[in-house]
C-alpha positions in Angstrom: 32.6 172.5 -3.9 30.3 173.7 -7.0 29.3 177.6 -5.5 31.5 180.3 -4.2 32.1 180.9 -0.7 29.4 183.7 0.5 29.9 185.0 4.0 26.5 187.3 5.3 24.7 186.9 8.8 22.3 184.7 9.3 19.6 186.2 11.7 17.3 183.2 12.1 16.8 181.5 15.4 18.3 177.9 15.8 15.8 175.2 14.9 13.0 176.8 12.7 12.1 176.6 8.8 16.5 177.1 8.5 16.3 173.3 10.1 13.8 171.8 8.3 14.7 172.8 4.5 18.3 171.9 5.5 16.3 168.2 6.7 14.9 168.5 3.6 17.6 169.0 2.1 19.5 166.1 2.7 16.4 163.9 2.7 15.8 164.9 -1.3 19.3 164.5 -2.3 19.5 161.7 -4.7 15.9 160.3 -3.9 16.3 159.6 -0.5 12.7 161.0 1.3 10.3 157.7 1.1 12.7 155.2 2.9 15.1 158.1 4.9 12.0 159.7 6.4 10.5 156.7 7.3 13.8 155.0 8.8 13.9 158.2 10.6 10.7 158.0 12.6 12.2 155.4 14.0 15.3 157.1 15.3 15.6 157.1 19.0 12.8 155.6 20.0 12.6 152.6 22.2 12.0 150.4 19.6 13.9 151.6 17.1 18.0 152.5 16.6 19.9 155.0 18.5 21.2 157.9 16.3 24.8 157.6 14.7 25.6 161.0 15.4 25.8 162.5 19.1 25.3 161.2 22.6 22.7 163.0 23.9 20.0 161.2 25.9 16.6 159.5 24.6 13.6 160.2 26.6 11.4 157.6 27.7 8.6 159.9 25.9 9.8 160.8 22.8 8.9 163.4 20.3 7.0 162.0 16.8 10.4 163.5 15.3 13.0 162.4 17.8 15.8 163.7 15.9 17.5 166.5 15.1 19.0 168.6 11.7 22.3 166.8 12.1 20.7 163.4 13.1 19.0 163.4 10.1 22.0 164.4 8.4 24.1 161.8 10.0 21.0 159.2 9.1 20.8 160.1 5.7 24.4 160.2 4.7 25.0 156.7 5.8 21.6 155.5 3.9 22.9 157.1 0.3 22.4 155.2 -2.9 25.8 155.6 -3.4 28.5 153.0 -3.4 31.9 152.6 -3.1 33.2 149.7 -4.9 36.1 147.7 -6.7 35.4 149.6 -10.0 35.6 152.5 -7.8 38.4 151.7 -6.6 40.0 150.4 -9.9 39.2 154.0 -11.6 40.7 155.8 -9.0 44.9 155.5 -7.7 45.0 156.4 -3.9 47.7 159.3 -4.8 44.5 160.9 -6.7 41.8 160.3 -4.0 44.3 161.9 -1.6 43.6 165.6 -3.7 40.2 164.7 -2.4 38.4 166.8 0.1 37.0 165.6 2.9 33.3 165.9 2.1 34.2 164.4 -1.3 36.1 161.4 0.4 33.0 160.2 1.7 30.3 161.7 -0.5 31.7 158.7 -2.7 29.3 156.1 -0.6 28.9 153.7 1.0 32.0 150.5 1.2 30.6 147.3 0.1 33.4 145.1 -0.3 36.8 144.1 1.5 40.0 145.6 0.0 43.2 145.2 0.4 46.0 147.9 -0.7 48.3 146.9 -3.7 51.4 148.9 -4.2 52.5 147.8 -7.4 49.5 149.8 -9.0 48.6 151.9 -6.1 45.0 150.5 -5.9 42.9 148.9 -3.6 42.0 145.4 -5.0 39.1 143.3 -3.5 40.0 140.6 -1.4 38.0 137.9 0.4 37.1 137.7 4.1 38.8 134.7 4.9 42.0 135.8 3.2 41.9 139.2 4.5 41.3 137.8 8.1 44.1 135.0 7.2 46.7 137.8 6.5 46.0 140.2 9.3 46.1 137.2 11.7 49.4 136.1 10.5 50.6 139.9 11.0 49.7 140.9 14.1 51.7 137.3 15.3 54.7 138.2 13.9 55.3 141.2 16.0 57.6 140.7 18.7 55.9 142.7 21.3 52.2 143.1 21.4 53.0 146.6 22.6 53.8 147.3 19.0 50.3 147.3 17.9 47.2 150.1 18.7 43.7 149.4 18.9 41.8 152.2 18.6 37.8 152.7 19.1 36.2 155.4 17.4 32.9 156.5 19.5 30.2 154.8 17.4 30.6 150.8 18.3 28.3 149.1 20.3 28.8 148.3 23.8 28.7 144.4 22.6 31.6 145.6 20.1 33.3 147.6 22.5 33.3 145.0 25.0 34.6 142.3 22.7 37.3 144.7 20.9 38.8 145.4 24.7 39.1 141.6 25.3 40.7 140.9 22.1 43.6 143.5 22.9 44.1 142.3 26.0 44.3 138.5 24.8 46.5 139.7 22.5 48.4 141.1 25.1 48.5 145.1 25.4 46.1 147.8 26.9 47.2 150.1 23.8 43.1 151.2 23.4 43.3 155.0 23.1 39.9 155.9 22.0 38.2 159.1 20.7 37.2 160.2 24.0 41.4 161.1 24.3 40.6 164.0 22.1 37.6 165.0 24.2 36.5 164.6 27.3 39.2 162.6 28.6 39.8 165.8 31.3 36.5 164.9 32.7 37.5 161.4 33.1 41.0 163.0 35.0 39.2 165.7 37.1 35.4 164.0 37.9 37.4 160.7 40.2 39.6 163.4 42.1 36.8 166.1 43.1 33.4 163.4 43.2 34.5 159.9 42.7 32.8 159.4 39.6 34.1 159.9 35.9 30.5 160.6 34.4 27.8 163.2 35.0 25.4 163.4 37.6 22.4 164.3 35.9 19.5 162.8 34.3 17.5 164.0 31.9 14.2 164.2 34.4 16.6 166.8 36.5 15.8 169.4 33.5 12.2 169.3 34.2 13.0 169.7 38.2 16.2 172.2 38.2 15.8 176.0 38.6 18.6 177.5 37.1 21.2 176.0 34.2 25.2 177.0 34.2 26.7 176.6 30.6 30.8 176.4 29.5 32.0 175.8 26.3 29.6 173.8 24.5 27.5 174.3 21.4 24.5 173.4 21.4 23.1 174.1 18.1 25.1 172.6 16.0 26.9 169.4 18.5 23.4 168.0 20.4 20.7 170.1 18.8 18.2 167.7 20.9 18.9 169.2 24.0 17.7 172.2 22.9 14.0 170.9 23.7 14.4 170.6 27.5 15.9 173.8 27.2 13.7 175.5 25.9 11.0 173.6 28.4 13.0 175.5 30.8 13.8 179.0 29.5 9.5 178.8 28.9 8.7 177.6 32.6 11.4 180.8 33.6 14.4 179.1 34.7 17.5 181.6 33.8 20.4 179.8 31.8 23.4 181.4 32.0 26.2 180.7 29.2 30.0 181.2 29.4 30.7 180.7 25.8 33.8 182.5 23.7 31.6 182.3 20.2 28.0 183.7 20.1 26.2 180.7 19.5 23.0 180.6 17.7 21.3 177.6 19.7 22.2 179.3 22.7 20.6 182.1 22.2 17.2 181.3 20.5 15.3 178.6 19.5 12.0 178.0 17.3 11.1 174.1 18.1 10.5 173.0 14.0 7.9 170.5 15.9 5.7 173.1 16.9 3.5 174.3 14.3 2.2 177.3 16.6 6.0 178.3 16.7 6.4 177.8 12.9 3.6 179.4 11.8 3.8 182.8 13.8 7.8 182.9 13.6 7.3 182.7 17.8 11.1 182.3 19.2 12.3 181.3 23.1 15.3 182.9 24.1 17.9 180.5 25.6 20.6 182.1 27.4 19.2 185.4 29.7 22.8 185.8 30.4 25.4 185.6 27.8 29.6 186.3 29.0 31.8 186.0 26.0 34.4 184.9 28.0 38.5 184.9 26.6 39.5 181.4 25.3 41.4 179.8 28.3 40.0 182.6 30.4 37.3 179.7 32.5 39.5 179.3 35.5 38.9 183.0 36.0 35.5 183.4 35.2 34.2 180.5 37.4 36.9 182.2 40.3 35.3 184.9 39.9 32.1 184.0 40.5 33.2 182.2 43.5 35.0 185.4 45.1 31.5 187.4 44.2 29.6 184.5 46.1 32.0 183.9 49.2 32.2 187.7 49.4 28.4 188.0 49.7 28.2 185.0 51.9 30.8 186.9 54.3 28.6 189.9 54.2 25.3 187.9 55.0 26.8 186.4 57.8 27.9 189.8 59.2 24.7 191.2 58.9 22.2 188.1 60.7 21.0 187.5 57.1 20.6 183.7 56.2 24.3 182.4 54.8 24.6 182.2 50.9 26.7 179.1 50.9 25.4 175.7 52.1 27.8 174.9 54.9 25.8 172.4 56.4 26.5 170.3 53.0 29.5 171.9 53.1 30.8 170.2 56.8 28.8 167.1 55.9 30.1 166.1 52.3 33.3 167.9 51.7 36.8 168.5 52.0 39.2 170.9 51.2 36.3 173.8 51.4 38.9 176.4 53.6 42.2 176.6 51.5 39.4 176.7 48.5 38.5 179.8 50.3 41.5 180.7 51.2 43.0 180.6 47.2 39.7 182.8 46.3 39.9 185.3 48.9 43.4 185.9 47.3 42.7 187.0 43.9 42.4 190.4 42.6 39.3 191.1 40.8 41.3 193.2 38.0 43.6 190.0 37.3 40.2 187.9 37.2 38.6 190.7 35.0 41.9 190.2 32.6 42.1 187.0 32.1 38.6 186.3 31.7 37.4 189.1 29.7 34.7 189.9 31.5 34.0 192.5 33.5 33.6 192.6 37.3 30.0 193.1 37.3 29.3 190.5 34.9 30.6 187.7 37.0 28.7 189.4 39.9 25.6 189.7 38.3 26.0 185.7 37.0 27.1 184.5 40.7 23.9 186.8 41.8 21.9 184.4 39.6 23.4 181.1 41.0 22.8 182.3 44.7 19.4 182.5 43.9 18.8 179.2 42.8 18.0 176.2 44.9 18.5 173.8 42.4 21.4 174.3 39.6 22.6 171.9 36.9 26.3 172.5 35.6 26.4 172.1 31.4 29.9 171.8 29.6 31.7 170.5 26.7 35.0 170.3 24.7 35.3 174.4 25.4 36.4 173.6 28.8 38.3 170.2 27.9 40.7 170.7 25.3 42.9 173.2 26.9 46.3 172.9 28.7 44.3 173.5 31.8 41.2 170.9 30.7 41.4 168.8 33.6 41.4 172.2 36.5 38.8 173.4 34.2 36.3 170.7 34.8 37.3 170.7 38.6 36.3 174.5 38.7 33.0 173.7 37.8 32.8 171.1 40.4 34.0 173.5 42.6 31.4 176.2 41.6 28.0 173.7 42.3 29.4 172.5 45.5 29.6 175.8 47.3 25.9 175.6 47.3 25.3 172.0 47.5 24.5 171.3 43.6 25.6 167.8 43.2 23.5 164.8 44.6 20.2 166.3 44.6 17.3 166.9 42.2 17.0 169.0 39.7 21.3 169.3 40.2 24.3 168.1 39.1 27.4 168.1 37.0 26.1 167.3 33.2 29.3 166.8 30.2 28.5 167.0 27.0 29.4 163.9 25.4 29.8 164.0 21.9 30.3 160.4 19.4 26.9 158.1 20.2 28.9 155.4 22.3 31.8 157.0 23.1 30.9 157.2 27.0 29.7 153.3 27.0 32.8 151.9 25.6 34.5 153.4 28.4 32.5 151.2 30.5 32.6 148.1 28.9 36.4 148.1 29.1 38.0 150.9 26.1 40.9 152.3 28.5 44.8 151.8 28.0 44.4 152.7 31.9 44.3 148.8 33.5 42.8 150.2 37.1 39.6 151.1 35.4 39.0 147.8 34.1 38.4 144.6 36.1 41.0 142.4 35.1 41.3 140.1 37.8 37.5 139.4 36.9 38.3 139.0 33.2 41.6 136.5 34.2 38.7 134.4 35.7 36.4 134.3 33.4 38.6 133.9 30.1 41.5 131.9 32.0 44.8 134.1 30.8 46.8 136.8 32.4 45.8 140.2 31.6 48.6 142.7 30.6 48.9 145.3 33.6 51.0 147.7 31.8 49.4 151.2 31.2 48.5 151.2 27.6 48.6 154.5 25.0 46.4 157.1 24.9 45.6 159.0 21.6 48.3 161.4 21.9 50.4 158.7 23.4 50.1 156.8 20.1 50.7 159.1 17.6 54.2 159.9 19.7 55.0 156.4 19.5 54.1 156.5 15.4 56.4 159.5 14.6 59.1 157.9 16.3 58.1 154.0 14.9 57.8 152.2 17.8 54.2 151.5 17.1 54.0 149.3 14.0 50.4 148.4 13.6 46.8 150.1 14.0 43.8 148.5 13.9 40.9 151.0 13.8 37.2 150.1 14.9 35.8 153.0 12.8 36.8 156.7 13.0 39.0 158.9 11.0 42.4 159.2 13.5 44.6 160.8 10.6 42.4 163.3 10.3 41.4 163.6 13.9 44.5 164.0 16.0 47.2 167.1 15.9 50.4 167.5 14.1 49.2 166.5 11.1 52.2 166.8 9.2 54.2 164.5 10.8 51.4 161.9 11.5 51.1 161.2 7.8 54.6 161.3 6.9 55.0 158.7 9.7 52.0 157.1 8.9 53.3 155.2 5.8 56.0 153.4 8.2 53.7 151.2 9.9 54.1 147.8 8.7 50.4 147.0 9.0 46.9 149.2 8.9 43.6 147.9 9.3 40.2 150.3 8.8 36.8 148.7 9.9 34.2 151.4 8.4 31.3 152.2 6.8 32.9 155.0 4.3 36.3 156.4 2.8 38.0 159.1 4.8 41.5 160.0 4.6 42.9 157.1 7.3 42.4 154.8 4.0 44.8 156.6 1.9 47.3 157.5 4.4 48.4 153.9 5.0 50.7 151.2 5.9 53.3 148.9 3.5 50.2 146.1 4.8 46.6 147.6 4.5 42.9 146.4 4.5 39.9 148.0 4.4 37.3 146.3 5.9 33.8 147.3 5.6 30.7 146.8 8.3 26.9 146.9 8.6 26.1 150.4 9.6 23.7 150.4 13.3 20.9 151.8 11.3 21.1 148.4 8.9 19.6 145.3 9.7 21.9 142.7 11.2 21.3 139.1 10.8 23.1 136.4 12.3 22.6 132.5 12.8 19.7 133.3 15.7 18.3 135.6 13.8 18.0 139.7 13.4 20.0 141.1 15.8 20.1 144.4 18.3 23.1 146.3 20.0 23.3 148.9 22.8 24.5 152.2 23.5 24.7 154.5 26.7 24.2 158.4 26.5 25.5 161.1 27.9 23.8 160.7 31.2 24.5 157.3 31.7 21.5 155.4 30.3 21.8 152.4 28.0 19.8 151.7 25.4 18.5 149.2 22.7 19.2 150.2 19.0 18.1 147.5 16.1 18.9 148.7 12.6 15.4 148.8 10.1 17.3 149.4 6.9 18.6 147.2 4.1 22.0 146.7 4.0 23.9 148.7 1.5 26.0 145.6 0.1 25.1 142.2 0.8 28.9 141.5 1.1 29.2 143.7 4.3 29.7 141.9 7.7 28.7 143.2 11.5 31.2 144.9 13.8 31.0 141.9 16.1 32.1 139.2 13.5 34.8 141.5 12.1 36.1 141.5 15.6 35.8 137.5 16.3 37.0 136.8 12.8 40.3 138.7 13.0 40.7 137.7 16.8 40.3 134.2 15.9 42.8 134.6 13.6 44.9 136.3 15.8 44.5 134.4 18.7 45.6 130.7 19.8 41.9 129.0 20.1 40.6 129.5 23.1 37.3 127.4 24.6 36.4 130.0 27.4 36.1 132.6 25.0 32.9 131.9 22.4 33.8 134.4 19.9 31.5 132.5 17.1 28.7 132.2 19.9 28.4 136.2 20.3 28.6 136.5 16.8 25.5 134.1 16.4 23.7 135.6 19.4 24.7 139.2 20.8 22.6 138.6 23.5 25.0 136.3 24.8 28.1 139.2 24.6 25.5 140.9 26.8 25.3 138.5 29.4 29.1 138.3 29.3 28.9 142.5 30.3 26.9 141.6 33.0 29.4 138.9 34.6 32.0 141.7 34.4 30.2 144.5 35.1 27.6 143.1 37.6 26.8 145.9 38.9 26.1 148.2 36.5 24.6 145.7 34.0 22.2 143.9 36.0 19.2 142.3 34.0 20.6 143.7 31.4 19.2 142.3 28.2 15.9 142.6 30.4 15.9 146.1 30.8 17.7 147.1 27.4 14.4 148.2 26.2 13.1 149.8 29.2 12.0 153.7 27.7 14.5 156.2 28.5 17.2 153.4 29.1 18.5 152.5 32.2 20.5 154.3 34.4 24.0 152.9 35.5 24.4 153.7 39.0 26.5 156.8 39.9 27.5 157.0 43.3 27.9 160.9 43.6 24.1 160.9 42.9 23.2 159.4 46.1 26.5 161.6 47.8 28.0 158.7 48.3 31.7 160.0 47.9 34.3 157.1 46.2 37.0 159.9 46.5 40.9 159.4 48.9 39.4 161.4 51.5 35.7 159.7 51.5 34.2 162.9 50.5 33.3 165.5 47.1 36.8 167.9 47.1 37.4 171.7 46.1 40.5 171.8 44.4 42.3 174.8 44.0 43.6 175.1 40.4 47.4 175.8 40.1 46.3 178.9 37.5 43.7 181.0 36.0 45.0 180.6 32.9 46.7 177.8 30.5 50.4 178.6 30.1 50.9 178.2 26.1 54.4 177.2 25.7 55.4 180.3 24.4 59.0 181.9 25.0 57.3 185.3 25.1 54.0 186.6 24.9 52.9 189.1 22.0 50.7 191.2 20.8 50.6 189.6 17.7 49.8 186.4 19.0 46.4 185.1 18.9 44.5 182.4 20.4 43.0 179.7 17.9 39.6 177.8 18.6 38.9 174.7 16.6 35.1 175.0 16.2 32.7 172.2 14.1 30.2 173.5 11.7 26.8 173.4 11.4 27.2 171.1 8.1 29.6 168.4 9.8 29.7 165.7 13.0 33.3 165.4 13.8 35.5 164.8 11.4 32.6 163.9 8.6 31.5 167.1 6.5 28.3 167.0 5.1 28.7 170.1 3.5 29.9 174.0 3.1 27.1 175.2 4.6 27.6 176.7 8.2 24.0 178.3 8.0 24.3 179.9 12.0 27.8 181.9 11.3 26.4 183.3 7.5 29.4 181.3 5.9 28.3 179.4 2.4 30.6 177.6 0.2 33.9 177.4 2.0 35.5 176.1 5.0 38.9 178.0 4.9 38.1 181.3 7.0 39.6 182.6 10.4 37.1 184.3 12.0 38.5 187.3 14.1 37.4 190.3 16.2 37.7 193.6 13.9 40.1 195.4 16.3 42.4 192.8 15.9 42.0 192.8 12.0 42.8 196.8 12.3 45.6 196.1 14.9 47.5 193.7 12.5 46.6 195.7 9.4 43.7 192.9 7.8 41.4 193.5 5.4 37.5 191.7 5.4 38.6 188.7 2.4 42.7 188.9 2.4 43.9 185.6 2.1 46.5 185.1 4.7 48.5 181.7 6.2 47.8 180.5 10.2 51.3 179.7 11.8 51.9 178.0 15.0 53.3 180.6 17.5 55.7 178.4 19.4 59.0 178.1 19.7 59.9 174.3 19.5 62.0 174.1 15.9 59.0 172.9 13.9 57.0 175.0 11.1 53.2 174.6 11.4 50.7 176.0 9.4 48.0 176.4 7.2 47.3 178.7 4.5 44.6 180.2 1.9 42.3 180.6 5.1 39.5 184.0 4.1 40.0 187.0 6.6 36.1 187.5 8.3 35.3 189.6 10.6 33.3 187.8 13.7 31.7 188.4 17.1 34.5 186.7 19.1 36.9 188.3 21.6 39.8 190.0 21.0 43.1 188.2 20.9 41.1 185.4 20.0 40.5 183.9 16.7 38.5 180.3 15.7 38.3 178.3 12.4 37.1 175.0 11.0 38.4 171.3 13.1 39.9 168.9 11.2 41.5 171.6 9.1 43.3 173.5 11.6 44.9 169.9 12.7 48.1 170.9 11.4 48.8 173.9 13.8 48.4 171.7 16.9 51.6 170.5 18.4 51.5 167.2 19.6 52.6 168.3 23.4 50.0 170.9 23.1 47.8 168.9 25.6 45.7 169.0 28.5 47.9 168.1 31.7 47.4 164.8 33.0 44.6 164.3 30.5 46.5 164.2 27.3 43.5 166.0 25.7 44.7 168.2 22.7 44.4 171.7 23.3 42.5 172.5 20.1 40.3 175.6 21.9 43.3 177.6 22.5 46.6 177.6 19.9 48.6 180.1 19.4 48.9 181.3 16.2 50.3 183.9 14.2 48.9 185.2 11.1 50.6 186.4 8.4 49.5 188.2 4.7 49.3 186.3 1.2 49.1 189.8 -0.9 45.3 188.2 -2.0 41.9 189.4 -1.3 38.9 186.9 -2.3 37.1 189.1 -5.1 33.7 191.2 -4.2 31.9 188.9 -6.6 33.1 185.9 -4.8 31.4 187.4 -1.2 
């Protein structure tokens, strides 16, 4: 980084002239403002490409700008002049780019050619497509068990990809597809089937204009789908109350100054987001939502007594649910001054937000990866549920239960067949239409994976995009283990640290980015996406490609499954390479009914809905009906062998400056921090508590008792609005402090929103000049 760090407040609102000079920004970095700002008008709209950046939903009416500050950031760093090639590569041994940073890593450019790993001079060397296909073929059939070999899906491929990187796996012979929505939302996929039958949201994005209040958990707006903040602030101006249950004081929930409003811009005008704000304890939700459930049963009680009209919907309740009494039963049980404690928040505060849900007729459910990724992700999620259903909130308008999702595809892959779980896919289906047996054995998950790296069972990955070194916990012993593998294979658009952390066997194989234009044998070619409220979309790329040598996701995938792969007639791999059209009509046989017409209706503004049964309250639960679910506990237990004082919870937060694990730079404009990404940001009592100073340098350890030494050091003491006994820093960094069994029960999701840590002094303070 070329300035020094510089930590001060930033008292703008989200959005505003902060957004558009950081657009402008990025847009004016090496020349890029003619052709970036002209592919960009073409982001999200129905005839143009769906961003590469976060899931959030495309309106069949867009906005002239229909992106956002990180959209365009996303947009703009894959369309850099910058280029990443075999001179690069020749200047530069991997054991040097490994000193890289992140940023720096990719920075660099843009891949243009295939490369294949040489160890005699610790180089990548270019290598052609056919013999780099030729090679990995001839590896992946000299394993002994197809078990042996991981193919992971990063969130950004296509459905069309997606759909033909499932089948090749399971021709191959394993459901070993862990994907990135293992390290997110995978809880919601655990907890959604058991309480409403469905493993998506309810809500569409018409329900914003029709709901009457909004509940959000654990998800930041501002900086992770800054587009949503245009419906909400549609709301907050038409009066509907959103109330936020959020550890961090987030910027984007709290104001907003729309940068496509000139009015706004002009006169400075801000709309306030949240009209109530509860910084609730990290891993404190379970108590919050009970809470608000006691405050709401006891007022229905009280109704009732009196003659007055019942708070609760009972008549939904009889109709639609099960489980409602012992739900009743559990809340009726708890103490408010345990609920106070482990939410951190006071009594009134949860009455005063419960008082705010009662009078609503109409209330849509908002949460993200602050409710997922914790030891108790998966009762998390269900307490939610269990929250809108007291009052009949799901299957109606203007209602629903509404995840955040966060990679661009990463919901749609799920549906197209990306699961290690083999009841979630139709396989008998599949054995029809391809004529082989499909493997019925529960493939690995993320975490699942990495377990079976460290201890080398696992002996190949194949990754469709992503960053998974960088992305998953335990760090340490992921990379270590890492170089075992006989046989790694990156499909990408830019370096990241998964390149230089490799196998004795490794290629690099890079792709057309969606944004590019994609030609094939028929012609110019489209994919498809689905958002975060189930809608699929058409995206066709308008930009040149940044290396004429780069080949499509899709004939990546055919090429190094024909390879693979006995030659098999029933499957036209180099038929769906010359027409993706015809992998979409392929979707539809499998997926009849939630692809119908589809390459009709691909184009239809706003995308088309997949059906969601829970919308119509049509329950596909065990018990025919939309459960409660009485968590086991209000709060995650942490593994620890004792609890202390001088133990503090750790939240992995993203910065404004960064999608994931891509950093676009060390700006993170809404917390005041400039020019480094190495602080823990803490509550000033516990800075006094533990004897810190504003700037000491101190090292982050693991605060768990399981014979390994985690930890991370040179991280900037700031003081921060967050709660006390809480802390939060910078994701991927804090990777290392994450055990692996540090996980989300059932889901395997890894609890990255609530580690213990310990932190302990350097004897080194960051000089005043440097603040």
């Amino acid at each position: 980084m070329s300035e020094k760090p510089k930590i001060e407040p930033y008292t703008g609102p989200a959005g505003g002239w902060g957004s558009v000079r950081s657009v402008e920004g990025i847009l004016t970095r090496e020349g890029r403002l003619v052709t970036g700002n002209a592919i960009l008008l073409k982001q999200n709209k129905p005839d143009g490409y769906a961003c590469v950046s976060c899931a959030w939903a495309k309106p069949a009416d867009p906005h002239p700008f229909e992106y956002c500050e990180n959209g365009a950031k996303a947009t703009a760093w894959e369309l850099t002049t910058k280029r990443v090639t075999p001179e690069f590569f020749a200047e530069h041994r991997i054991a040097e780019l490994r000193t890289w940073s992140d940023h720096d890593l990719e920075e660099a450019g843009r891949l243009t050619h295939p490369m294949r790993w040489d160890k005699a001079s610790d180089r990548y060397l270019p290598v052609s497509w056919e013999e780099a296909f030729r090679e990995i073929g001839r590896e992946l059939q000299g394993f002994e068990d197809p078990d042996q070999v991981i193919f992971y899906c990063s969130g950004r491929a296509s459905l069309e990809t997606s759909y033909m990187w499932a089948l090749f796996a399971r021709l191959y012979g394993t459901n070993n597809l862990p994907d990135s929505s293992n390290m997110c939302h995978e809880s919601t996929s655990v907890a959604l089937p058991e309480s409403i039958g469905v493993s998506v949201g309810t809500v569409l994005l018409d329900d914003f204009k029709k709901t009457d209040c909004i509940f959000f958990f654990g998800q930041n707006v501002g900086t992770n789908s800054p587009r949503m903040l245009h419906p909400l602030q549609e709301a907050s101006k038409r009066g509907v109350p959103i109330v936020t249950f959020n550890p961090l004081r987030e910027r984007g929930l709290e104001r907003f100054t729309n940068p496509q409003a000139p009015t706004e811009m002009l006169t400075g005008s801000e709309t306030r987001i949240s009209s109530q704000y509860h910084q609730v304890k990290a891993g404190g939700d379970i108590a919050a939502i009970m809470g608000m459930c006691k405050a709401l049963v006891e007022s229905d009680d009280k109704a009732c007594s009196e003659g007055r009209p019942p708070i609760l919907d009972h008549a939904f309740i009889a109709e639609h649910t099960h489980g409602f009494e012992d739900f009743v039963e559990a809340v009726r049980s708890y103490r408010w001054p345990d609920l106070e404690s482990q939410s951190g928040l006071p009594r009134a505060a949860l009455e005063a937000a419960a008082a705010e849900y009662a009078r609503a007729k109409a209330v849509i459910g908002i949460y993200g990866m602050g409710l997922t990724q914790h030891r108790t992700g998966v009762e998390n999620v269900q307490m939610v549920v269990n929250l809108l259903l007291l009052r009949g909130n799901i299957g109606k308008e203007g209602a629903g239960i509404c995840p955040v999702r966060g990679h661009s595809n990463v919901q749609g892959q799920r549906t197209v067949g990306i699961s290690e779980k083999p009841e979630l896919v139709p396989l008998d289906k599949l054995k029809e239409k391809y004529n082989f047996e499909p493997p019925r054995k529960t493939g690995m998950n993320t975490v699942e994976a990495c377990e079976g790296i460290i201890k080398g069972e696992v002996k190949a990955f194949l990754g469709l995009g992503g960053n998974f070194v960088r992305a998953v916990p335990e760090t340490a012993a992921m990379e270590h283990a890492w170089s075992r593998l006989r046989l790694t294979v990156q499909i990408s658009t830019k370096l990241n640290r998964s390149h230089l952390i490799h196998g004795e066997v490794a290629y690099i194989l890079p792709c057309l980015g969606r944004i590019e234009i994609d030609e094939q044998d028929t012609g110019p070619q489209a994919v498809s996406i689905e958002d975060s409220t189930t809608c699929i979309h058409g995206s066709k790329g308008h930009a040149r490609p940044a290396s004429p040598d780069l080949l499509s996701e899709p004939r990546i995938v055919a090429e190094m499954a024909k390879a693979a792969l006995p030659p098999k007639k029933e499957v036209p791999w180099d038929e769906w390479v010359a027409d993706y059209a015809r992998v979409r009509d392929a979707i539809e046989e499998t997926y009849p009914d939630d692809f119908r017409d589809f390459n009709e209706r691909m184009w239809q503004p706003g995308g088309f809905p997949r059906p969601v049964a829970a919308r119509d309250r049509q329950w596909k639960t065990k018990t025919g009906k939309a459960n409660f679910i009485v968590p086991r506990s209000l709060e995650e237990a942490l593994g620890l062998a004792e609890e202390s004082r001088d133990i503090l919870k750790l939240m992995t937060v993203r910065s404004n400056d960064q999608f994931n694990t891509t950093v676009y730079g060390y700006h993170d404009r809404f917390r005041g921090i400039k020019g480094t990404r190495r602080v823990i940001l803490m509550n000033r009592n516990d800075m006094a508590r533990l004897g810190l100073e504003e700037g000491e340098m101190v090292t982050l350890r693991t605060a768990v008792d399981d014979g390994v030494s985690r930890e991370v050091s040179d991280m900037r003491v700031t003081p921060y609005d967050v709660p006390e006994g809480c802390c939060a820093s910078y994701y991927p960094e804090c990777n290392p402090l994450i055990p692996l069994w540090h996980h989300a029960e059932r889901s395997k999701v890894p609890a990255a929103k609530s580690i213990p840590i310990r932190i302990e002094r350097m004897g080194a303070r960051i000089p005043e000049a440097a603040e």
